[in-house]
C-alpha positions in Angstrom: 42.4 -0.1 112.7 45.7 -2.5 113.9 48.1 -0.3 116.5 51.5 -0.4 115.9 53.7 -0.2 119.4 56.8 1.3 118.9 59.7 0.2 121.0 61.9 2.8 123.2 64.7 2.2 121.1 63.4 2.5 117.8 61.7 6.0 119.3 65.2 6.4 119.9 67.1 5.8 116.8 64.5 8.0 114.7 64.9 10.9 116.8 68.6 10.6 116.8 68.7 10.3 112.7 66.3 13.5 112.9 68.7 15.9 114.5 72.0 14.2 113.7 71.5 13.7 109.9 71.1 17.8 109.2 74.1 18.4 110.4 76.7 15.7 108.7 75.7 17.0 105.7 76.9 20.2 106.5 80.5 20.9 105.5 82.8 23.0 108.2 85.2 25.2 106.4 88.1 24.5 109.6 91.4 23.7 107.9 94.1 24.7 105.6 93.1 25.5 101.9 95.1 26.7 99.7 95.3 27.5 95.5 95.4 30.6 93.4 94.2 34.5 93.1 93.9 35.3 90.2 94.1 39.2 90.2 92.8 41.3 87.7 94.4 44.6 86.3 94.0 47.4 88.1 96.6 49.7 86.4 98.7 47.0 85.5 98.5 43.4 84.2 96.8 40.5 85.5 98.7 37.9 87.2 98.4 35.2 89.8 99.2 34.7 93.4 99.6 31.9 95.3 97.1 31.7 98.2 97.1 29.7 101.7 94.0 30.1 103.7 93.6 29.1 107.3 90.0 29.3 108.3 88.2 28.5 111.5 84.7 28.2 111.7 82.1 28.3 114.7 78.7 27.8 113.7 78.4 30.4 111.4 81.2 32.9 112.1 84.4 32.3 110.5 87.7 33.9 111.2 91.6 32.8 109.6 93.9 34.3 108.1 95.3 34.2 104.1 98.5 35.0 102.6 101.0 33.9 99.6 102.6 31.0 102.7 102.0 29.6 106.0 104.2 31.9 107.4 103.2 35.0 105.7 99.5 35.4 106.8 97.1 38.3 106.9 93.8 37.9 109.5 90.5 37.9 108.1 87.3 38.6 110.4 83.6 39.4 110.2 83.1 35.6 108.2 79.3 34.3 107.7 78.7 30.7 106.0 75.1 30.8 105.0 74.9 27.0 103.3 77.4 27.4 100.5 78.4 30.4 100.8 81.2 32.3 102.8 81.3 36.3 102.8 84.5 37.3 104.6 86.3 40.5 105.2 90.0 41.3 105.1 91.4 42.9 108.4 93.2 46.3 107.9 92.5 46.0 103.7 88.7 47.3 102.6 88.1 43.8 100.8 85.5 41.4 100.7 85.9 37.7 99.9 82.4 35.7 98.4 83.5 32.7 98.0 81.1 29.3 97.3 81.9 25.8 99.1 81.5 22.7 96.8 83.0 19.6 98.4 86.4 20.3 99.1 87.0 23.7 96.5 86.4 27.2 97.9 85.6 29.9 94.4 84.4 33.2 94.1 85.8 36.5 94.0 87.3 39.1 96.2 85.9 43.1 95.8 86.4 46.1 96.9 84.5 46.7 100.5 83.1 50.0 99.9 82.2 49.5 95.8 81.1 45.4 95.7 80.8 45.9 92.0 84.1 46.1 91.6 86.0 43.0 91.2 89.9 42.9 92.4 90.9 39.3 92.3 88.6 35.8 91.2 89.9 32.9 93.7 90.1 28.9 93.1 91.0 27.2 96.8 91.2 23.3 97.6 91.0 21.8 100.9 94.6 20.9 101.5 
């Protein structure tokens, strides 16, 4: 059986590509994205909203804030990215926003906090 010596810095480039690699591929949500609501009827017609979310994310928490402009923003808090998906609550509104990450577009749906079947708004974000 032939040995095969390994030098220190190939050791090191493989172990740096292990633990490095996992990571890039995962997106952060940080930054300014911003696109529609589409709202659905709830006693009235349906109509859409412009949306500009601000979310920073650490890890997995993620808190921002959303509203219709830049400077007309509501927080959000209690965020969790598990891989592609975001789950994230409105402050001082019982909401809940579901949203799924692919590349740069954020979509999903917003319900109501205390009845999840209930659908109030579907959303359509890019990363701006």
């Amino acid at each position: 059986m032939r040995k095969i010596r390994l030098s220190p810095t190939y050791i090191v480039l493989v172990c740096w590509s292990l633990l490095c690699f996992p990571a890039c591929g995962a997106q952060n949500l940080t930054g300014k994205w911003v696109g529609t609501f589409h709202v659905l009827p709830q006693g009235g017609g349906p109509r859409e909203d412009k949306a500009v979310v601000v979310l920073k994310q650490q890890g997995e928490e993620v808190t921002g804030t959303l509203g219709p402009s830049e400077s007309n923003q509501m927080p959000l808090k209690k965020g969790k990215v598990t891989g592609n998906l975001l789950k994230i609550e409105m402050e001082g509104n019982r909401i809940v926003f579901t949203l799924t990450l692919d590349d740069d577009k954020l979509t999903g749906e917003i319900r109501d906090a205390d009845d999840e079947s209930k659908i109030l708004a579907r959303v359509d974000l890019k990363r701006s």
